[in-house]
C-alpha positions in Angstrom: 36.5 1.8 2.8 34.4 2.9 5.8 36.4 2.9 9.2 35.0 3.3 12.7 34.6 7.3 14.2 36.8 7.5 17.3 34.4 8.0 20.3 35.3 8.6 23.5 35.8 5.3 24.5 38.7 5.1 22.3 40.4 8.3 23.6 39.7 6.3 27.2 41.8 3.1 25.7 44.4 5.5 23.8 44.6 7.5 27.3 44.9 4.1 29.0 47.9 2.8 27.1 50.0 5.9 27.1 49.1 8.7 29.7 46.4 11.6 29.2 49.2 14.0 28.6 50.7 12.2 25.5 47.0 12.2 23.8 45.3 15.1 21.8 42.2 15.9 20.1 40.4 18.5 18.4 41.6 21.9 19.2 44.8 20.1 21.2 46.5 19.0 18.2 48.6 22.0 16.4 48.0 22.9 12.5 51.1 21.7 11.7 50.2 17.6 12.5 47.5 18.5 9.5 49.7 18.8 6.6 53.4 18.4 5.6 56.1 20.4 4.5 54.5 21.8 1.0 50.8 22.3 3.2 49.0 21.4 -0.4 47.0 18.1 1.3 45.6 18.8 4.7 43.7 16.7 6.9 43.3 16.6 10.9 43.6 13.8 12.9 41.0 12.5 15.4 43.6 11.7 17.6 47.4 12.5 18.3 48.9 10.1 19.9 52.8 11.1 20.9 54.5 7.4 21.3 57.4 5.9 23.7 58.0 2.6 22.4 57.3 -0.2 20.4 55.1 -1.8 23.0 52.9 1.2 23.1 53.0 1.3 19.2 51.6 -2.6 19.0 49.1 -2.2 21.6 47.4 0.6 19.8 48.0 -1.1 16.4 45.8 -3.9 18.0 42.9 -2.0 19.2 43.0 0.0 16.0 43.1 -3.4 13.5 40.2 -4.8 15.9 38.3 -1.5 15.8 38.6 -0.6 12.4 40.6 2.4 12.9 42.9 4.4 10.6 46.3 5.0 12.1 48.9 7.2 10.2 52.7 7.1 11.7 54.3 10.5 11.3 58.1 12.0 12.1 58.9 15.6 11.5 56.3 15.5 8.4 59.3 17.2 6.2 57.3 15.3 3.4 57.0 17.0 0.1 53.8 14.2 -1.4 51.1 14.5 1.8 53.0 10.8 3.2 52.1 11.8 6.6 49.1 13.4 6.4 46.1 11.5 7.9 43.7 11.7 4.7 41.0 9.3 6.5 41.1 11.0 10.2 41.6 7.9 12.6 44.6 8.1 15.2 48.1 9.6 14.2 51.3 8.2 16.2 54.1 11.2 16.3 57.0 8.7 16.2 59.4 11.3 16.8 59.3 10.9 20.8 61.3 7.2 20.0 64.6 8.7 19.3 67.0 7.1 21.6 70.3 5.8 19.8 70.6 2.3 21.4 74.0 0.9 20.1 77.2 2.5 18.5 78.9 -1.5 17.7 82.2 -0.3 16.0 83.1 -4.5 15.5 80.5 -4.6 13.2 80.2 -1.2 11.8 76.1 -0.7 12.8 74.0 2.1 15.0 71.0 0.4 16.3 68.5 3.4 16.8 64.7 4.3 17.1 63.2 6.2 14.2 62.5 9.7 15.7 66.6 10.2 15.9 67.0 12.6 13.5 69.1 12.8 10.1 71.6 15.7 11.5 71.8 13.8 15.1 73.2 10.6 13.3 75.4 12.1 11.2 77.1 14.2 14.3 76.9 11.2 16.8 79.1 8.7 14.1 81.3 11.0 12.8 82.7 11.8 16.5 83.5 8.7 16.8 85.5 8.3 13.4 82.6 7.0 11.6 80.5 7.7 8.7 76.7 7.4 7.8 76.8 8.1 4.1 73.2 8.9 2.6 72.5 13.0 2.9 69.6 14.3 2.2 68.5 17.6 2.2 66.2 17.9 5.1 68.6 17.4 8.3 66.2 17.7 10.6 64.2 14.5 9.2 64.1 11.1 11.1 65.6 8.5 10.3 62.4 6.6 10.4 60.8 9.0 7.7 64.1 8.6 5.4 63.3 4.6 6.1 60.1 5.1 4.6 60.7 7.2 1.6 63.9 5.7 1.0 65.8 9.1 0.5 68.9 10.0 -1.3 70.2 12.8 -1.0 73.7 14.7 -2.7 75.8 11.7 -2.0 74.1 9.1 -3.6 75.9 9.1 -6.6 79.0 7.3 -4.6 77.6 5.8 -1.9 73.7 4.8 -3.1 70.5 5.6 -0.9 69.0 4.9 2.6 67.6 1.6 1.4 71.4 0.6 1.0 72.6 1.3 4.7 69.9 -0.4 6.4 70.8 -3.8 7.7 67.5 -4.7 10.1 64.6 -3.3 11.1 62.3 -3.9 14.1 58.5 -3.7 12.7 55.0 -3.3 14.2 52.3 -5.1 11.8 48.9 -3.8 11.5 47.9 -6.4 13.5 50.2 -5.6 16.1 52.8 -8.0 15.9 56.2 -6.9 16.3 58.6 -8.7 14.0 62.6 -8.3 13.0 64.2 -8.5 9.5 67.3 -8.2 8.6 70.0 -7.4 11.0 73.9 -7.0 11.5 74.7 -9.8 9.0 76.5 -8.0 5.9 74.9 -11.3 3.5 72.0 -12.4 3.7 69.8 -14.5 1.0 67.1 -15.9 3.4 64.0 -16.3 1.9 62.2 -12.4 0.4 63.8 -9.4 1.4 61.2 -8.0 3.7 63.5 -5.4 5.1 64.0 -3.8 1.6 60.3 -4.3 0.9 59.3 -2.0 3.9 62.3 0.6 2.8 60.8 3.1 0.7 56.4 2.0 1.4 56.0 5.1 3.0 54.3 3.4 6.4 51.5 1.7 4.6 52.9 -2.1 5.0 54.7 -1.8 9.1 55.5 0.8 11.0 59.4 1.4 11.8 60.0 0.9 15.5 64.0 0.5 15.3 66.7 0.3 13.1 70.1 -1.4 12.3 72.2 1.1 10.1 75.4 0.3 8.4 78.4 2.9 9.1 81.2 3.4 7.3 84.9 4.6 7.9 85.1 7.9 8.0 86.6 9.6 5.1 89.7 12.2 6.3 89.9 14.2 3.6 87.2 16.0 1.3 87.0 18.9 -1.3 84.8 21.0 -3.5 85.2 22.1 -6.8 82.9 24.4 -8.5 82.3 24.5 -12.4 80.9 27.6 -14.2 79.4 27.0 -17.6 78.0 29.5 -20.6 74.5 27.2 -20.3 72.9 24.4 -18.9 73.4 22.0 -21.3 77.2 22.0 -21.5 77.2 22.0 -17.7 74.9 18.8 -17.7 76.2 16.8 -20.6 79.5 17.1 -18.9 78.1 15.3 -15.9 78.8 11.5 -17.6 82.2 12.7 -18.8 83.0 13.0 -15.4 81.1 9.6 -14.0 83.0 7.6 -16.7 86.6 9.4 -15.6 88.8 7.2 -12.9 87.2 9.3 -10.1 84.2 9.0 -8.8 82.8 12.2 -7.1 81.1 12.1 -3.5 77.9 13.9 -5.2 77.6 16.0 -8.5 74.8 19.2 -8.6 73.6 21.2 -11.1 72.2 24.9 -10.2 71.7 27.6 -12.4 71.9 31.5 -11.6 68.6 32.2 -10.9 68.4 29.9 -8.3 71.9 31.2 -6.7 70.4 34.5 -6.7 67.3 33.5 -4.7 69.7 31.9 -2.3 71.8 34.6 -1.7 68.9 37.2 -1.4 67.4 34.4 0.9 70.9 34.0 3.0 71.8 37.6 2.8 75.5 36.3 1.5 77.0 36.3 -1.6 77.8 33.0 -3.9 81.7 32.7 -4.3 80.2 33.3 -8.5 77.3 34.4 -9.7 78.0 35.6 -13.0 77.4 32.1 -15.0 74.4 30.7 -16.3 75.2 27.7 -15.0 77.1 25.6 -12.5 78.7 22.2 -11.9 79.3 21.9 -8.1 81.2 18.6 -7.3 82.5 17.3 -4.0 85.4 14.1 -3.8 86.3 12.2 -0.5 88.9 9.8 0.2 91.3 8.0 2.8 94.2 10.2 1.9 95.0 13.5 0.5 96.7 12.3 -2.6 93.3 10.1 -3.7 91.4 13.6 -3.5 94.3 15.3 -5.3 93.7 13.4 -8.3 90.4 12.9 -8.6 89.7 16.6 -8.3 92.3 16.9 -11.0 91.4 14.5 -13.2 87.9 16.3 -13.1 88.6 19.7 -13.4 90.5 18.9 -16.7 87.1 16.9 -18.0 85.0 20.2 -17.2 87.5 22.5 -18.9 87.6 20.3 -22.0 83.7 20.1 -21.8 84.1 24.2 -22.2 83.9 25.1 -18.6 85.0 28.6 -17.7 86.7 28.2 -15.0 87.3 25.5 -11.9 87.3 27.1 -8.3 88.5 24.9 -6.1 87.0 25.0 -2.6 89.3 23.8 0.1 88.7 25.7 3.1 85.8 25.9 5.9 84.9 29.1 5.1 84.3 28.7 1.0 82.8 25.2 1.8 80.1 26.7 3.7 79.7 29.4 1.4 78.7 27.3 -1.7 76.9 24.3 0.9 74.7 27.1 2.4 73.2 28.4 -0.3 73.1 24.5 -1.9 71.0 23.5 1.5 68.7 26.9 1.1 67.6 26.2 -2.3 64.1 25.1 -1.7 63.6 27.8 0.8 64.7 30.6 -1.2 62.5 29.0 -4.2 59.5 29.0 -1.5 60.3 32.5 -0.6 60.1 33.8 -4.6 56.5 32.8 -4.7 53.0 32.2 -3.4 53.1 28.3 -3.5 54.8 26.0 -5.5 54.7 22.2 -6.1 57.9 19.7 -6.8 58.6 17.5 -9.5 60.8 14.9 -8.3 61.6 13.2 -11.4 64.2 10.7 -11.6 65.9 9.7 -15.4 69.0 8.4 -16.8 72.1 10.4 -16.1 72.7 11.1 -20.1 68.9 12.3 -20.4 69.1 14.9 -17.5 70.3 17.5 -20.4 66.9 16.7 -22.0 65.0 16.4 -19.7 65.8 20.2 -18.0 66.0 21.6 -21.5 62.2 20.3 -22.3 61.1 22.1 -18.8 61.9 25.5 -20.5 60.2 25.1 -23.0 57.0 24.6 -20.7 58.1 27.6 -19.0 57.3 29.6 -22.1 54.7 27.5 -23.4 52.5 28.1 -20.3 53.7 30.9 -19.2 54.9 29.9 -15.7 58.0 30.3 -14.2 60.1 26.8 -13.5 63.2 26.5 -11.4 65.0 23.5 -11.4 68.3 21.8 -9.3 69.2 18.7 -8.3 71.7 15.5 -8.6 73.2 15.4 -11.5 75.2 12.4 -11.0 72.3 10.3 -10.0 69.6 11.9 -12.3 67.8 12.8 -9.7 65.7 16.2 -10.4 64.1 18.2 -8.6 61.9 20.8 -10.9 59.5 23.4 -9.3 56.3 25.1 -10.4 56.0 28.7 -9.1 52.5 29.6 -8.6 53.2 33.4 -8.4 50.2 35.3 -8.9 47.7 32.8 -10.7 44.2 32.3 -9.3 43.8 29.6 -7.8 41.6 27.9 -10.7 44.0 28.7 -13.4 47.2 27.2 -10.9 45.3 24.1 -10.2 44.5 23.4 -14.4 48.3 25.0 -15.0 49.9 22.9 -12.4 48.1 19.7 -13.4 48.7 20.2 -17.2 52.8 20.6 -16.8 52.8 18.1 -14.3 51.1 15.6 -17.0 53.9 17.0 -19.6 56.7 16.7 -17.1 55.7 12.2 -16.0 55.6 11.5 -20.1 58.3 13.0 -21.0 60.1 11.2 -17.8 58.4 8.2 -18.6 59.6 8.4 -22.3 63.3 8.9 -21.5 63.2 5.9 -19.0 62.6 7.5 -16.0 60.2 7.0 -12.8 57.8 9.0 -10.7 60.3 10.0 -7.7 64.1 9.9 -7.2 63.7 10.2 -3.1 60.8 12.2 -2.0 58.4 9.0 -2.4 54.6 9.0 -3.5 52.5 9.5 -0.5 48.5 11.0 -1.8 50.0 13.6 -4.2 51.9 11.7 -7.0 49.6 8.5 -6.7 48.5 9.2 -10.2 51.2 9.8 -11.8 52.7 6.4 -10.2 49.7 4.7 -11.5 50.1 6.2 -14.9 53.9 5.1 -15.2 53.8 1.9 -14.3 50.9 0.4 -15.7 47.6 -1.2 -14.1 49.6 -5.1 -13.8 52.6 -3.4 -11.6 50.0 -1.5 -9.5 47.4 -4.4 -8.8 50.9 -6.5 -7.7 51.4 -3.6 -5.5 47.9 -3.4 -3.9 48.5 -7.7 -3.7 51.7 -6.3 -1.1 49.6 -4.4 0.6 46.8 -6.6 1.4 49.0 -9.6 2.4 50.3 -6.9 5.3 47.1 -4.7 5.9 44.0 -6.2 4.5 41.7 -4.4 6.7 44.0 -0.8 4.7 44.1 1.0 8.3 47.9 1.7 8.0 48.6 4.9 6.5 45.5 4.6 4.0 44.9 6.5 0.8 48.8 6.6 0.0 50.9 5.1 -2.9 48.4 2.6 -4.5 45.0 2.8 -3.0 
């Protein structure tokens, strides 16, 4: 695809349409606009546009679709797959300037919102006012328009499902420019395709998010913790149905093991209530009342006893809570701190083949000879496995990385599993997506995409193309 070169006559139209201060180029635009969180796929963009509103977002979406320009819609870029990173140069709108919350309607149980609010600002705004936004992932200080577009999980999936599933409406800005609605505060709805849940999880290459209509839930009063120690991995894992299939289900079910505690506390500079397993369960239960909790933790720290867990610590007060949820939230920092440079496997597979699945990335550990450290949700067989670089040169990391990665996607594939749990596709698992689903899913894929951006400006070289 061959796209125009911004020239100075479109930094004049840019400049016209939202102020000089709010436009950057070259040398203006920081480092950080050129890559995402892991910094693997970097790119600069022409032109760094910071945006108000939806109005300025379809005016530019019309000179760039008229133009030929590439345009590449960005949040906090807390991306883990180069989603927001502007492969083809072209104009990059920071969304993150939108982040007004608009409506709190507690009749119907919505937040109406921009996309720049971000994750942790949601979840405080609802919950003081007796509300409750249920999808947590990891990265708090994400938008809300970023988890739109990579449909992310987080720990409390496993009860209450994903972003996709607490989006009611969205307001959209087409390629073209047109601004459209889908969805909305209706709880049912079967008219016509589901565009709203067709735009959840494309990663800005089909509209770009200009507001949103979230569903809320009643806030739960009561919560607790329990956390399992087990002799091994395996035991701690194949309890994990056990549990799903008991009267109870748990708010969110993880899976650590020691070496990854130890990072974290070394990371934290605190201690782990236990460190002395190989292995840990860490489970969390919610409820309306205190006697709902009371027996659903019970009823599940019999299952992990049974299931030849060593003990069962329950964690019931503010100051163990944030003791274990600490060092759960600094995982991926403390990994990133152990190393030189890593890369993320977000694998999801079906929750009685996480065992297997974990068990076969050892083995590549000592087949390659390459350390792997793994966590993730166990309850929704969602994992999160990651390749330490350490010391390798660069040439023997890049054949290294690619050849476990290529082990890791077949074995996922052959156990019924798919590309990404929550972190999406973006430039750096395209591949393996293709790989997985076969060249008749893809080419209906690349069909979606044309139908909302033949010209490809939005967000180009991500997902299928």
């Amino acid at each position: 695809m061959t796209y125009k070169f911004i020239d100075n006559k479109d930094i004049e139209f840019l400049i016209s349409t939202c102020s000089k201060e709010r436009v950057l180029t070259g040398d203006e635009i920081n480092e950080d606009y050129c890559h995402d969180e892991l910094a693997g796929i970097r790119k600069r963009p022409d032109a760094l546009v910071k945006v108000l509103s939806s109005s300025e977002v379809s005016t530019i979406m019309k000179y760039a679709y008229k133009n030929n320009i590439p345009v590449t819609p960005r949040g906090q870029g807390t991306g883990l797959v180069g989603g927001s990173v502007p492969l083809c140069g072209g104009i990059m709108l920071d969304m993150s300037g939108m982040n007004k919350i608009l409506e709190l309607d507690e009749e119907n149980l919505t937040l109406t919102l921009e996309p720049g609010v971000l994750l942790m600002e949601v979840s405080k705004f609802v919950e003081d006012n007796g509300l409750f936004y249920p999808p947590d992932p990891g990265e708090k200080t994400a938008t809300i328009g970023g988890n739109i577009s990579t449909n992310a999980g987080g720990m409390r999936a496993v009860k209450y499902g994903v972003t996709r599933d607490y989006v009611h409406g969205l307001e959209l800005v087409l390629p073209d420019g047109k601004i459209i609605e889908t969805g909305g505060k209706v709880v049912k709805n079967s008219s016509g395709y589901s565009l709203k849940n067709l735009i959840v999880g494309s990663e800005g290459t089909l509209a770009i998010v200009t507001k949103a209509v979230l569903k809320l839930l009643p806030l739960p009063k009561f919560k607790i913790s329990l956390l399992a120690p087990f002799p091994d991995l395996s035991s701690a894992i194949e309890t994990v149905p056990k549990i799903i299939k008991s009267r109870s289900i748990p708010t969110a079910v993880e899976f650590m093991e020691r070496e990854v505690i130890l990072a974290a506390e070394q990371f934290l500079g605190r201690k782990f209530p236990d460190n002395s397993s190989n292995a840990y369960l860490l489970l969390t239960f919610d409820g309306a009342s205190r006697e709902e909790i009371d027996m659903a933790y019970s009823d599940a720290a019999h299952t992990c006893l049974d299931a030849g867990a060593l003990d069962v610590f329950i964690s019931n007060t503010q100051e163990r809570n944030e003791s274990i949820w600490a060092a759960r939230g600094a995982f991926l920092e403390a990994i990133k701190a152990s190393t030189t440079e890593l890369d993320e496997c977000d694998v999801v597979v079906p929750r009685r083949s996480v065992a297997d699945f974990v068990k076969f990335t050892t083995t590549l550990q000592k087949k390659y000879d390459i350390r792997i450290r793994s966590f993730g949700h166990a309850g929704d067989g969602n994992l999160h496995i990651y390749v330490l670089r350490d010391q390798l040169g660069e040439e023997d990391w890049k054949r290294t990385l690619a050849e476990v990665f290529d082990e890791m996607y077949s074995r996922a594939r052959g156990l019924g599993g798919q590309v990404s749990g929550e972190h999406g596709i973006g430039f750096a698992k395209k591949d393996f997506l293709h790989s997985s689903l076969g060249e008749d899913t893809i080419e209906l894929m690349r069909g979606i995409k044309n139908v909302f951006d033949p010209k490809n400006i939005l967000n180009p070289g991500k997902i299928v193309f």
